[in-house]
VMD Tcl script that draws the C-alpha trace (Angstrom):
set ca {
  {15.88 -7.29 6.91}
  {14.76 -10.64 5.14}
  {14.27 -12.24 8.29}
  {11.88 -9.36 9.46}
  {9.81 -9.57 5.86}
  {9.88 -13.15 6.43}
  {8.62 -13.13 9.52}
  {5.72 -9.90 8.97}
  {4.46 -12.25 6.08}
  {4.06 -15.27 8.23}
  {2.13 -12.91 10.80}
  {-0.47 -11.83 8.00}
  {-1.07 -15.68 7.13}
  {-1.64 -16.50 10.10}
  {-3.78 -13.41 11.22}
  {-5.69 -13.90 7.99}
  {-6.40 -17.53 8.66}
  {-7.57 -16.99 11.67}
  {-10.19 -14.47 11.05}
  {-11.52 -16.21 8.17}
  {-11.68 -19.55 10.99}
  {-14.90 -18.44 12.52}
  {-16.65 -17.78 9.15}
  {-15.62 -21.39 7.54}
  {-16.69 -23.27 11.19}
  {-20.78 -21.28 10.41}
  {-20.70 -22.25 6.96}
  {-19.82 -26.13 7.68}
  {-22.50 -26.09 10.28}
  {-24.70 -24.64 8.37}
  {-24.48 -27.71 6.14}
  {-25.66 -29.89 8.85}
  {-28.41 -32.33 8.99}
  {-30.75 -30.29 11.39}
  {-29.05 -27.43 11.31}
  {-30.65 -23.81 10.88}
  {-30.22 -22.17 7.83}
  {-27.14 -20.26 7.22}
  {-27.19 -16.19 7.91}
  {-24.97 -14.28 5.98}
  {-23.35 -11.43 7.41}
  {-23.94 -8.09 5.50}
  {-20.43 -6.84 4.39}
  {-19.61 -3.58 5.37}
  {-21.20 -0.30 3.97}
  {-19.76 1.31 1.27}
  {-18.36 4.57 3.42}
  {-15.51 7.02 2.39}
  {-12.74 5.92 3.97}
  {-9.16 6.86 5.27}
  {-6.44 4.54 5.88}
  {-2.93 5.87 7.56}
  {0.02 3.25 7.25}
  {3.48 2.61 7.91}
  {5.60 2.47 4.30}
  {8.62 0.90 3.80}
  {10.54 1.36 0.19}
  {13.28 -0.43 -1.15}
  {14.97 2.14 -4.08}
  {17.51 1.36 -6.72}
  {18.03 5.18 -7.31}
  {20.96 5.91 -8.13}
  {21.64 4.30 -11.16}
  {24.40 1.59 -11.91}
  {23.30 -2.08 -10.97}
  {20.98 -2.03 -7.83}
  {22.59 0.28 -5.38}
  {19.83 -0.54 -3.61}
  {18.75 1.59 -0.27}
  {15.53 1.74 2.03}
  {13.38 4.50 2.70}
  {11.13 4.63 5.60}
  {8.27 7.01 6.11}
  {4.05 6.90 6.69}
  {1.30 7.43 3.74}
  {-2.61 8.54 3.95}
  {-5.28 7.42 1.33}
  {-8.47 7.53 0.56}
  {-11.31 5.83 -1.02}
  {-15.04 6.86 -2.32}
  {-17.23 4.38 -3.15}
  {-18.35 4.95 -6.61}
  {-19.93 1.29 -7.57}
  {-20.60 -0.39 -4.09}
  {-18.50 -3.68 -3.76}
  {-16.70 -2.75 -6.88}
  {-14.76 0.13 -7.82}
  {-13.69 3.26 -5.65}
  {-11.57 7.08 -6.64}
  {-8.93 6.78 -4.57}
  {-5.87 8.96 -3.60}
  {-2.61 8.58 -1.64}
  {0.05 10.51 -0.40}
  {3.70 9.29 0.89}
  {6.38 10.82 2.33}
  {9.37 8.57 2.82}
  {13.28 9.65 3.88}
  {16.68 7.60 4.06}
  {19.38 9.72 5.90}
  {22.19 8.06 4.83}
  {22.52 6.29 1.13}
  {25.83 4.30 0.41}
  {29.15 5.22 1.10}
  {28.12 8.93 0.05}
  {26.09 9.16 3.08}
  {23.32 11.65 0.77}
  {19.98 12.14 2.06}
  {16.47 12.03 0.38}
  {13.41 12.94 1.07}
  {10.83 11.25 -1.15}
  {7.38 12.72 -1.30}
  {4.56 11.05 -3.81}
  {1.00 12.41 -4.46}
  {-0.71 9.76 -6.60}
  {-5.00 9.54 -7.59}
  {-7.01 7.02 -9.82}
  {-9.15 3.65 -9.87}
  {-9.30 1.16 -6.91}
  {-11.17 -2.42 -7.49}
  {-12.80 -3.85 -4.91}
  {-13.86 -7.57 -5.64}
  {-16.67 -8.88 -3.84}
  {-15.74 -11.59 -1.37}
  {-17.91 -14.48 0.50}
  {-15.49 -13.94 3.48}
  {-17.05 -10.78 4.41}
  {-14.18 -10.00 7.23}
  {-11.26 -10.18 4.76}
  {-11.49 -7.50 1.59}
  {-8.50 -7.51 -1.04}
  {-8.56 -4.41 -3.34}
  {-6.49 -3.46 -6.07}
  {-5.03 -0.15 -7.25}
  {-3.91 1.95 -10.23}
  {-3.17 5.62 -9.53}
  {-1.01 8.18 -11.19}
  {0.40 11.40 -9.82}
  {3.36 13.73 -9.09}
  {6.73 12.97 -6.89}
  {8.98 15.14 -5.15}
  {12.19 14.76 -3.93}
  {14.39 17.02 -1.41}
  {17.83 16.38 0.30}
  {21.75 15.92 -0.74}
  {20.86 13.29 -2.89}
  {19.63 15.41 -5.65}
  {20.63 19.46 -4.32}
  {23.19 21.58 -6.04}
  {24.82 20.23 -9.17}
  {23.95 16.82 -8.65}
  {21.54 14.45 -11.08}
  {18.32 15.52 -10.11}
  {18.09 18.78 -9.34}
  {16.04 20.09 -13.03}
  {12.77 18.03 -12.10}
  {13.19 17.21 -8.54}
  {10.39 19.14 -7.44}
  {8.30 17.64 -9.58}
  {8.13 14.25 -11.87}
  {5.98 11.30 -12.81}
  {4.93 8.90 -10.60}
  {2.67 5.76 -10.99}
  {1.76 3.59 -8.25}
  {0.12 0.30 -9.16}
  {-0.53 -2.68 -6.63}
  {-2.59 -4.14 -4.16}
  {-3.28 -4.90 -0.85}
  {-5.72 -6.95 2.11}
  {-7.70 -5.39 4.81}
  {-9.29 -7.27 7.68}
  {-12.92 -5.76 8.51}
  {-13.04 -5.23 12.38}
  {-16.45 -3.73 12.04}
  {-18.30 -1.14 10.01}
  {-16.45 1.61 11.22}
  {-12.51 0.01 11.43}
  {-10.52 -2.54 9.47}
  {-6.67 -3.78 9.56}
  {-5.09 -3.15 6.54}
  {-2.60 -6.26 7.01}
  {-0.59 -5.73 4.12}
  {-0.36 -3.31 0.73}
  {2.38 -4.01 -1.89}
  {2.98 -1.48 -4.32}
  {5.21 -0.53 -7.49}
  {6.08 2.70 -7.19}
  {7.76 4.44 -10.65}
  {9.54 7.60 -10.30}
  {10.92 9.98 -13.13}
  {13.80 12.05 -11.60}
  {16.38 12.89 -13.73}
  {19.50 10.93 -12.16}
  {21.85 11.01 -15.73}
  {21.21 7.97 -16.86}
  {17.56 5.93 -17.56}
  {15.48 9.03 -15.41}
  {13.76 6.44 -13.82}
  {13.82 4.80 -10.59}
  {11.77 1.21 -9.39}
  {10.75 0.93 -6.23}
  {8.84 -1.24 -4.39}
  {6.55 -0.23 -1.55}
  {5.17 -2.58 1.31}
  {2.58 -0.88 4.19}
  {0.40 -1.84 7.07}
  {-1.63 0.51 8.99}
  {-5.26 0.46 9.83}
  {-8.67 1.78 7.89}
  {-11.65 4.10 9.28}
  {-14.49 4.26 7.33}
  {-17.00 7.34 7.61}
}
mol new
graphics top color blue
foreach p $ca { graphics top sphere $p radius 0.5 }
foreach p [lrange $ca 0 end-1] q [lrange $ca 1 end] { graphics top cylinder $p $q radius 0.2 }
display resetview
């Protein structure tokens, strides 16, 4: 699994530097004896927008040291521009499952429904646009892991969450962009017997359409 995080991160370095290639090469000839002034792009509208990913989570639930297990599911978000090249509402949900956790071999079903503030930072590199995140919401949680008399089961279907993080997309055009990589920590509440919290830590890639 190391190898493969290893190895996605190198791939969004490299995709990154590449895009922003293009853009650097105009602005050096721009500075050219000779050379026509420079023409700056005009970064993309400020459009509601909807971004489906792929989320991977990495749990420490239950508690007891890091008896640490991966989740693996998809999320949908949202974004309206409220301050153009600045801040955005925003809104995400993400439904992640592990089918078999530890030597118990207990399922779970993880389900989070977060909202709040997204800053968007305005960038000179008009194709790449980082944002950060702080939103705040409910979780639910289904399967063995937390059914019958097991830690769990008195707010399962519905505790704190808070999901605070970040992320890079790469603008493919007005209408499309690559979100290359979001990294979140994700904070659940459900009772589990012990500190009724559990850390986890969220990575996603997907893509972006604006409307």
């Amino acid at each position: 699994m190391k190898t493969a995080m290893r190895a996605f991160f190198q791939l969004v370095v490299i995709v990154a530097a590449v895009s922003a290639a293009p853009v650097w090469m105009k602005a050096q000839a721009s500075g050219l004896p000779g050379s026509p002034p420079a023409v700056t792009t005009p970064a993309p509208d400020a459009r509601f927008e909807l971004g489906l990913e792929y989320s991977y989570l990495r749990s420490n639930a239950p508690p007891g040291g890091c008896t640490c297990f991966n989740l693996n599911g998809g999320s949908a978000n949202i974004a309206w521009p409220v301050k153009p090249g600045h801040f955005a509402l925003a809104g995400d949900i993400n439904i992640v499952h592990a089918g078999s956790i530890g030597a118990s071999g207990d399922s779970l079903t993880l389900s989070t429904f977060t909202a709040g503030t997204r800053y968007l930072p305005r960038m000179h590199l008009v194709h790449i646009q980082p944002f950060g995140q702080v939103l705040l919401g409910l979780a639910h949680s289904s399967g063995t892991v937390v059914a019958g008399s097991k830690p769990g089961t008195a707010n399962a279907g519905a505790a704190f969450a808070a999901n605070i993080g970040g992320g890079v997309d790469l603008n493919v055009n007005r209408r499309f962009a690559i979100r290359l990589i979001e990294a979140d920590y994700l904070l659940t509440t459900v009772d589990n017997g012990s500190n009724n919290h559990q850390n986890n830590l969220r990575i996603s890639a997907g893509v972006v359409i604006r409307f």
